[in-house]
C-alpha positions in Angstrom: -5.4 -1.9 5.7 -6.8 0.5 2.5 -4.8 3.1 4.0 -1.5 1.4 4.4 -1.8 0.1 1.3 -2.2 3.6 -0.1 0.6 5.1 1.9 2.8 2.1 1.0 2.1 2.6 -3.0 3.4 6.6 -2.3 6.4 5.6 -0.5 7.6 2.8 -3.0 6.6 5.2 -6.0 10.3 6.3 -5.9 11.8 3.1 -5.6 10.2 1.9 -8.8 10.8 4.5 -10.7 13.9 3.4 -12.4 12.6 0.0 -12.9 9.2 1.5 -13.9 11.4 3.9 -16.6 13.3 1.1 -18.3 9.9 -1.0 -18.7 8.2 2.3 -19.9 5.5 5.0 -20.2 2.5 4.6 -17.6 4.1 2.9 -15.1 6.9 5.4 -14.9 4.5 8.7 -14.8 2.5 6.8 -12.0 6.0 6.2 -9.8 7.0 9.6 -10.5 3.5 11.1 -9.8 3.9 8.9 -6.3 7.0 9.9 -5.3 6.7 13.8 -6.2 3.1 13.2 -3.4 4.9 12.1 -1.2 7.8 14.5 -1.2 5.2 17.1 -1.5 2.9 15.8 1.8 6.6 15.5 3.6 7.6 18.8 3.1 4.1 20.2 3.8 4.2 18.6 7.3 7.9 19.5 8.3 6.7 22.3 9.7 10.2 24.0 10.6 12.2 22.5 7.4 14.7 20.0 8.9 14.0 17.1 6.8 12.8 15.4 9.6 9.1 15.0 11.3 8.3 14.5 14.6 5.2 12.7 15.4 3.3 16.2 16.5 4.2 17.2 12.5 3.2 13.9 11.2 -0.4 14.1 13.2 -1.6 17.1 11.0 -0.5 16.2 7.2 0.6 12.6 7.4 -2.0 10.8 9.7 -0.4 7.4 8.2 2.9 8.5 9.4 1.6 9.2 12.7 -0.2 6.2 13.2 3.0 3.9 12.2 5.2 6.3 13.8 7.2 3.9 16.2 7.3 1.5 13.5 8.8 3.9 11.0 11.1 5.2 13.6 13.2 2.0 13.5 15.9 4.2 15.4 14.1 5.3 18.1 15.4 8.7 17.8 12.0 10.9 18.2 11.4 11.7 14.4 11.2 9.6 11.0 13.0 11.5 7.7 11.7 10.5 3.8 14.2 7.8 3.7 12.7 6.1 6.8 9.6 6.3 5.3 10.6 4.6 2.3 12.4 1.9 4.3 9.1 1.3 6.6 7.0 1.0 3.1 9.5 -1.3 1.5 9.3 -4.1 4.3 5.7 -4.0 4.6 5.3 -4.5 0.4 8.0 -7.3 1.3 6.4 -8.5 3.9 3.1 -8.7 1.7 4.7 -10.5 -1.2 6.3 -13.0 1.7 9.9 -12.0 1.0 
C-alpha cells in the first residue's frame, strides 16, 4: 500500500501543479519535483524511446508499473504511455478520497 501511495504522489505531481502554482511556493516545487521523477524514471525505462513501456521495460526501472501493469493498461494494447500512468494514479487518489 506504501508503495502505491508513493507511485500515486509521482504520477499526480503533474496534475497538481497548476493548482499547486496558483496556491504557491512549496507545494508547487514539490509537484514539479514529482512530475520531472517521474518523467525522468519513464524515460529511463523506455528502453528503445517510443514513449511507451512494455511490461518487460517496466520490470527493471518501474517495478510499480509492472506490478499494476494490466490495471494501467486500461486498453489492453500490450504497453502503458506517461499519460496512462497518470490516468491509473488519478483513479486510485479518487478512489481513496471516495469520489
Amino acid at each position: 500500500m506504501k508503495q502505491l501511495i508513493i507511485f500515486t504522489t509521482l504520477a499526480l505531481g503533474a496534475l497538481v501543479t497548476v493548482q499547486a502554482a496558483e496556491a504557491g511556493g512549496d507545494k508547487a516545487q514539490r509537484a514539479q519535483k514529482a512530475m520531472a521523477e517521474l518523467e525522468s524514471r519513464f524515460n529511463a525505462a523506455d528502453a528503445n524511446h517510443d514513449g511507451r513501456l512494455t511490461r518487460e521495460e517496466a520490470k527493471g526501472k518501474m517495478p510499480r508499473v509492472a506490478q499494476n501493469f494490466d490495471a494501467i493498461d486500461a486498453q489492453k494494447n500490450g504497453y502503458v504511455t506517461l499519460d496512462d500512468i497518470k490516468a491509473y494514479a488519478k483513479e486510485k487518489m479518487m478512489e481513496r478520497q471516495g469520489q
